[in-house]
MMTF fields as JSON, N, C-alpha, C and O atoms, coordinates in Angstrom:
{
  "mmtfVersion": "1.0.0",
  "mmtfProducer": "UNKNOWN",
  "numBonds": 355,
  "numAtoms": 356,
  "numGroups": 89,
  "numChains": 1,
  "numModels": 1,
  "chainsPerModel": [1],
  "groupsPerChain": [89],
  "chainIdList": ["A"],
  "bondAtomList": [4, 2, 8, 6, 12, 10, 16, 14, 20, 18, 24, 22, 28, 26, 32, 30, 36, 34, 40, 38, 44, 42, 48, 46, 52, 50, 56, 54, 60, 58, 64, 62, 68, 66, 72, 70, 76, 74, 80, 78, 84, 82, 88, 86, 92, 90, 96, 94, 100, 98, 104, 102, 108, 106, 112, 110, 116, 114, 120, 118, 124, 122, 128, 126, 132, 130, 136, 134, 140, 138, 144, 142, 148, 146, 152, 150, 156, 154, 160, 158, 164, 162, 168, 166, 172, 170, 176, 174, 180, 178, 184, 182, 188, 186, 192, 190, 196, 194, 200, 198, 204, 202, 208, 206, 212, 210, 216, 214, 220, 218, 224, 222, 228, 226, 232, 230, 236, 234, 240, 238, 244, 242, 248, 246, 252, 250, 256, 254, 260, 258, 264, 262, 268, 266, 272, 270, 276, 274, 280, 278, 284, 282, 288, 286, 292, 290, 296, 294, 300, 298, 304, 302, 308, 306, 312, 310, 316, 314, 320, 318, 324, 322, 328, 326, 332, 330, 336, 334, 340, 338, 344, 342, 348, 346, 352, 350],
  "bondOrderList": [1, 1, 1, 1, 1, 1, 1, 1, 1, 1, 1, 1, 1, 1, 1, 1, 1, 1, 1, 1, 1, 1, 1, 1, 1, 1, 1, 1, 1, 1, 1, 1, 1, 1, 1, 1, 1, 1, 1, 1, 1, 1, 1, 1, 1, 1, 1, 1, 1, 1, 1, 1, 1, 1, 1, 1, 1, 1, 1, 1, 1, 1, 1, 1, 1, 1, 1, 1, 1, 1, 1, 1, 1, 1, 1, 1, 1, 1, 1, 1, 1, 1, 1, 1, 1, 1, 1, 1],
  "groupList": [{"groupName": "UNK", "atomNameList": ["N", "CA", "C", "O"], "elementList": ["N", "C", "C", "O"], "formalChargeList": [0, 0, 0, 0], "bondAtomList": [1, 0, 2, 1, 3, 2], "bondOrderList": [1, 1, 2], "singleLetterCode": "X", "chemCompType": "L-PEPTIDE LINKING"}],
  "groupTypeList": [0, 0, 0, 0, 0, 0, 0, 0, 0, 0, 0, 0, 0, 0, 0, 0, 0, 0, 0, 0, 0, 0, 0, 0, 0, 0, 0, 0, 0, 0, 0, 0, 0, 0, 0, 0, 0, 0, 0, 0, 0, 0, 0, 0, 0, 0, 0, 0, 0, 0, 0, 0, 0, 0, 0, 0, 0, 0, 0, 0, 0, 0, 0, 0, 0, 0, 0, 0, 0, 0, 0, 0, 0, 0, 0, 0, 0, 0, 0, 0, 0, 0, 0, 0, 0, 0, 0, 0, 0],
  "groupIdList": [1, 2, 3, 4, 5, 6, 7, 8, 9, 10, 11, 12, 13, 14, 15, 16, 17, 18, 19, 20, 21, 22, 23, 24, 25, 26, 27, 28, 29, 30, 31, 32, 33, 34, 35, 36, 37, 38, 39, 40, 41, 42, 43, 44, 45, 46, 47, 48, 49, 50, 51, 52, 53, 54, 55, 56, 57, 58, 59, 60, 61, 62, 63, 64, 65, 66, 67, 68, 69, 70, 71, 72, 73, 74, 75, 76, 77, 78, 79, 80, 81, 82, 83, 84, 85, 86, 87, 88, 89],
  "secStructList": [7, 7, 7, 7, 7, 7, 3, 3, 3, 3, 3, 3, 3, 3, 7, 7, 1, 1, 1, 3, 3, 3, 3, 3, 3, 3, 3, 3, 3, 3, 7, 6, 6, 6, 7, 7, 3, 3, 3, 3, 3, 3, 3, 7, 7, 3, 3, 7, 1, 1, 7, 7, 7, 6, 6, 7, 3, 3, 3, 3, 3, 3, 7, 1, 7, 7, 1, 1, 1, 7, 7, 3, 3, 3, 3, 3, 3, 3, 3, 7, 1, 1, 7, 7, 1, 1, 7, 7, 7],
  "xCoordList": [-5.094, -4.62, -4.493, -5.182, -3.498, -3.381, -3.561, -2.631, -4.412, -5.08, -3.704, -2.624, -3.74, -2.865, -3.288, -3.101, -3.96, -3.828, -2.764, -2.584, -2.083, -1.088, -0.97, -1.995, 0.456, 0.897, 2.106, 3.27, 1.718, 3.028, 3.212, 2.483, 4.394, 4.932, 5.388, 6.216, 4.446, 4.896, 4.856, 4.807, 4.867, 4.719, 3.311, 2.883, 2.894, 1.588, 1.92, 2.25, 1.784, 2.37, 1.073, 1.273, 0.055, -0.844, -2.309, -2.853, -2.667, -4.1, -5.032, -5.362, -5.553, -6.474, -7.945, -8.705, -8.302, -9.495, -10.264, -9.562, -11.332, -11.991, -11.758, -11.916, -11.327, -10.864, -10.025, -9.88, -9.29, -8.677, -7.519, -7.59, -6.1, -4.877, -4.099, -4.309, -2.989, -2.64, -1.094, -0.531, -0.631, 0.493, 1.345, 0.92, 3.218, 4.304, 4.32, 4.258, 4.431, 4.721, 6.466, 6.539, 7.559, 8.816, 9.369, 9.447, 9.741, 10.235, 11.667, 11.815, 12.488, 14.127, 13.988, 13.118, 14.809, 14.677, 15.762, 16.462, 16.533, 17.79, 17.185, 16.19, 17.514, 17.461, 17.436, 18.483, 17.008, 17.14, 18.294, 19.104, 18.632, 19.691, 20.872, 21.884, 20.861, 22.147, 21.922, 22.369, 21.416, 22.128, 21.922, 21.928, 21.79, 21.833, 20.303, 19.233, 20.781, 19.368, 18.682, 19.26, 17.113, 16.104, 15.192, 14.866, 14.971, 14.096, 12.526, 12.875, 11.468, 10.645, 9.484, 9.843, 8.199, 6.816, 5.658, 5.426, 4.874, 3.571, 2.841, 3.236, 1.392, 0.784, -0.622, -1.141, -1.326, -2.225, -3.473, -3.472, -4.068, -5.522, -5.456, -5.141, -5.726, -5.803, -6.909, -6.713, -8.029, -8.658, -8.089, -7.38, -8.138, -7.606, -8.651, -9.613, -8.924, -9.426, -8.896, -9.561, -7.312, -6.132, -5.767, -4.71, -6.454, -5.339, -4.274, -3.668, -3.884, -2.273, -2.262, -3.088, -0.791, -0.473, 0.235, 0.511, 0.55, 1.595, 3.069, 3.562, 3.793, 5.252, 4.959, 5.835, 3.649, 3.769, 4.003, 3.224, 4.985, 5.119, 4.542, 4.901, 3.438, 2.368, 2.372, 3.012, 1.593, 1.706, 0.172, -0.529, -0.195, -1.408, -1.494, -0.631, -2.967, -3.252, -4.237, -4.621, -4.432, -5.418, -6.747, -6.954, -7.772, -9.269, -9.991, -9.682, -11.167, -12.4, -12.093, -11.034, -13.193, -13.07, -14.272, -15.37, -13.267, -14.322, -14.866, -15.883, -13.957, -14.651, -14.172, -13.55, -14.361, -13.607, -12.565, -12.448, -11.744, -9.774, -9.448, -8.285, -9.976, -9.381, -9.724, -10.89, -8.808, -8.294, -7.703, -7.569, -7.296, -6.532, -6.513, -6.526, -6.492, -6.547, -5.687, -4.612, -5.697, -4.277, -4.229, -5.32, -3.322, -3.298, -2.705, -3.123, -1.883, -0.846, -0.018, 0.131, 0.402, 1.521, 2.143, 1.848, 3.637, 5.047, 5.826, 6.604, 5.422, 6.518, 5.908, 5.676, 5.73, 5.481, 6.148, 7.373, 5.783, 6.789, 7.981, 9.173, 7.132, 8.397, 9.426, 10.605, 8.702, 9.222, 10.681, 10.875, 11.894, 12.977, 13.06, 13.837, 12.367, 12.311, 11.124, 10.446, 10.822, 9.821, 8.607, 8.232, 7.815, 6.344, 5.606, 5.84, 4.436, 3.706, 2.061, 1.42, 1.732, 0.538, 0.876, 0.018],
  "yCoordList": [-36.447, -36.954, -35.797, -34.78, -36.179, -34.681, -34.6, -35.28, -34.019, -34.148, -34.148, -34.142, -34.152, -34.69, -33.503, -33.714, -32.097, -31.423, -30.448, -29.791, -30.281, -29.684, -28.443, -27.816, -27.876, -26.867, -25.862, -26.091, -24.812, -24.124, -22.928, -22.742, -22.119, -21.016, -20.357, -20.778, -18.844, -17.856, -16.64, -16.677, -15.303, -14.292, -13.548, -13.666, -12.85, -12.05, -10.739, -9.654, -10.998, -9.832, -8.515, -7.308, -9.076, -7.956, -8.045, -9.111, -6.938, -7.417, -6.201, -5.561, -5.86, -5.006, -5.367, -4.434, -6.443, -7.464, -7.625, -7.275, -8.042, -8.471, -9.622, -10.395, -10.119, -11.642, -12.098, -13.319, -11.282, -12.313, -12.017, -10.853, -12.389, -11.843, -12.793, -14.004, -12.138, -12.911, -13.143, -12.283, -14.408, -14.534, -15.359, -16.476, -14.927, -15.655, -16.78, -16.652, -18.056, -18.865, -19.033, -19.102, -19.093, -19.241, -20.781, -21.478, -21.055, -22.942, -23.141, -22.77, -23.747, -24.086, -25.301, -26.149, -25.338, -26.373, -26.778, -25.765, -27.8, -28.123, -28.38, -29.1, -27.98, -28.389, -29.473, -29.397, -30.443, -31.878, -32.041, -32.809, -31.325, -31.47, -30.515, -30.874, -29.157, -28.416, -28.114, -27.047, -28.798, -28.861, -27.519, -27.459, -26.774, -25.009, -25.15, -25.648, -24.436, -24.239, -22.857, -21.774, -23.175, -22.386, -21.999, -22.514, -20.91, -20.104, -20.184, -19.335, -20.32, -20.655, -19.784, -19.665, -19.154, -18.463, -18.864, -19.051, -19.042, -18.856, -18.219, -17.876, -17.636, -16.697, -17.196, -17.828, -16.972, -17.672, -16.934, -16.723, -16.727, -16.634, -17.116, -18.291, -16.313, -17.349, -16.384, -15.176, -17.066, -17.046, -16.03, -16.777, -14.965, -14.472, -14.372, -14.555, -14.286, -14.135, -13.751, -13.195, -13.714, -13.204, -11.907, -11.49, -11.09, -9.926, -10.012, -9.863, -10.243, -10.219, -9.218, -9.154, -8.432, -7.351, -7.696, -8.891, -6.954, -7.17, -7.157, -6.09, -8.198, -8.522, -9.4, -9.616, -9.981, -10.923, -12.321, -13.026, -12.929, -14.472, -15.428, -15.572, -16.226, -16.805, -17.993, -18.027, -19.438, -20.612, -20.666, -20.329, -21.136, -21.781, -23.109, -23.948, -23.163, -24.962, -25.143, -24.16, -25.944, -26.072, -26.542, -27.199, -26.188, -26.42, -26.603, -26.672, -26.722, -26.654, -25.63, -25.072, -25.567, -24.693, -23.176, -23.231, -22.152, -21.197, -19.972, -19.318, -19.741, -19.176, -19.586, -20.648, -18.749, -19.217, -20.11, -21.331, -18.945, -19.177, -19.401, -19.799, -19.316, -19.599, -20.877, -21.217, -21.538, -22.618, -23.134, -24.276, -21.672, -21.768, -20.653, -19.424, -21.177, -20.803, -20.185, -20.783, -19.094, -18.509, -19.757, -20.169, -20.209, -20.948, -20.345, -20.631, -19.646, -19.291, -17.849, -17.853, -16.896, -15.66, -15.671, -15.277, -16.254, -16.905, -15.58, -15.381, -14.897, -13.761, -12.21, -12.103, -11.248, -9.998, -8.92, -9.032, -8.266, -7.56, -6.734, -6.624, -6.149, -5.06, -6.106, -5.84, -7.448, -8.016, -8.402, -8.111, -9.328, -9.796, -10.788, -11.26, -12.143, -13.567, -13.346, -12.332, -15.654, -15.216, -15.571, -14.928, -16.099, -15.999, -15.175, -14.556, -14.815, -13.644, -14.363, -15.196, -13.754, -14.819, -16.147, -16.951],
  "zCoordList": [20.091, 18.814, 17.831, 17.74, 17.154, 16.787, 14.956, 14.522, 13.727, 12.597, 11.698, 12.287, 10.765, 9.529, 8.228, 7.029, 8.889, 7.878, 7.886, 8.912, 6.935, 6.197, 6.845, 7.112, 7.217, 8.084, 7.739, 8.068, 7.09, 6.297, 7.377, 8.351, 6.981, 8.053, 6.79, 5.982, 6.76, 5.878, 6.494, 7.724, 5.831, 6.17, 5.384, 4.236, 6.407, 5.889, 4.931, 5.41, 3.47, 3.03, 2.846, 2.714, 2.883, 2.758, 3.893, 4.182, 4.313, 5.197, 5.151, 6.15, 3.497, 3.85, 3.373, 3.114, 3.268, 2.971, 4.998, 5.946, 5.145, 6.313, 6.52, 5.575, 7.742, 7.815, 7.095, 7.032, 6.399, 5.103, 4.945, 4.551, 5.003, 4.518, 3.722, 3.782, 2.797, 1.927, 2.725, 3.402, 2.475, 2.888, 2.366, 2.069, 2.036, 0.912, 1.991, 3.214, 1.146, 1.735, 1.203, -0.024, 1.776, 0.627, 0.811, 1.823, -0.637, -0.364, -1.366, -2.53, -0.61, -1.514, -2.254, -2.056, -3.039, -3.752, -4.229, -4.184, -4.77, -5.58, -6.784, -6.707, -7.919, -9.435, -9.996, -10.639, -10.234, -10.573, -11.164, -10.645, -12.43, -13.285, -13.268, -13.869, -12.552, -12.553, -10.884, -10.461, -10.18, -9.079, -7.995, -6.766, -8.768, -7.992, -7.217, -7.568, -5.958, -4.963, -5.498, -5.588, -5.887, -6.404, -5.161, -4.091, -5.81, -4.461, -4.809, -5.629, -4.955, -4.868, -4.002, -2.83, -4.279, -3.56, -3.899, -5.094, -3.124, -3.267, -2.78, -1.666, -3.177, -2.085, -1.871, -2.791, -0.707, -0.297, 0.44, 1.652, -0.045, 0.812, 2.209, 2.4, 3.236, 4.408, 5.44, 5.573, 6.105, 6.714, 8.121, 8.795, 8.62, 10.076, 11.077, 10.332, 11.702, 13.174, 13.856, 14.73, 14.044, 15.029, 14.621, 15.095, 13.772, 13.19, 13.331, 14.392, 12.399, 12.198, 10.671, 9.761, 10.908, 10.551, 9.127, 9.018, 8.115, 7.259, 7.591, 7.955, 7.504, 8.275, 9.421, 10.258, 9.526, 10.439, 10.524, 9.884, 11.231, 10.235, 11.128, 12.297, 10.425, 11.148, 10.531, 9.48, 11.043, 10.264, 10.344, 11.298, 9.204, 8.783, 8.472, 8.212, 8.562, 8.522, 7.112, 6.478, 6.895, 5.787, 6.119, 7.139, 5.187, 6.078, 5.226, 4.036, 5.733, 4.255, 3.071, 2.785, 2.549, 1.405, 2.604, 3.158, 2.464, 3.223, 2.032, 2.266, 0.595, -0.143, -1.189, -1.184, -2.517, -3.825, -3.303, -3.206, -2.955, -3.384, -1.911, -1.859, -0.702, 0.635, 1.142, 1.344, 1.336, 1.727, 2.935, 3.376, 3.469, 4.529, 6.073, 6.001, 6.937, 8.429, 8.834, 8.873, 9.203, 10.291, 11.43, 11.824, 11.83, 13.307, 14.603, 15.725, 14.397, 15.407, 14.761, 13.539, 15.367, 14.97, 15.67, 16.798, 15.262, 15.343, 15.784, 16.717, 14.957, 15.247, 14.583, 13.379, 15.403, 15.088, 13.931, 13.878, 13.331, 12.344, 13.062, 12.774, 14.199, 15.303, 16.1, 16.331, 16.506, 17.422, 16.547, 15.367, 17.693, 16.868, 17.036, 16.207, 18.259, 18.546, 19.023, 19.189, 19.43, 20.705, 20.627, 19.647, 20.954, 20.736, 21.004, 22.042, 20.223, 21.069, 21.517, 20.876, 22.719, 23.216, 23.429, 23.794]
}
């Protein structure tokens, strides 16, 4: 059975903390009232265990609270910064 917590796919823009890297999450949007598609970031605390590199685009899950501001789990690294498709592992 599979859990109902929340699952984003960003890129790791920074990793020089222990366990810890920050990563853009990016989201589109249409304008309510003029219509034009808006680009949209956030950045996120996220929990690693996998080392993953800066340029790596990885999806995270959401979890307990593990400190202040982290919220969130590496789950999986989607795609390598060198690589060009593909899964890795």
């Amino acid at each position: 059975m599979r859990n109902r917590r929340r699952r984003l796919t960003g890129e790791v823009m920074r990793a020089a903390m222990q366990k810890t890297v920050t990563v853009r999450v990016d989201r589109t949007f249409r304008h309510p009232l003029y219509q034009k598609v808006l680009r949209r970031s956030t950045r996120y605390l996220v929990h690693d265990e996998l080392g993953c590199l800066p340029g790596d685009q990885v999806k995270i899950v959401e979890t307990r609270p593990i400190s202040r501001r982290k919220r969130w789990m590496v789950e999986e690294i989607l795609r390598r910064r060198g690589s060009q498709v593909g899964m890795v592992e």
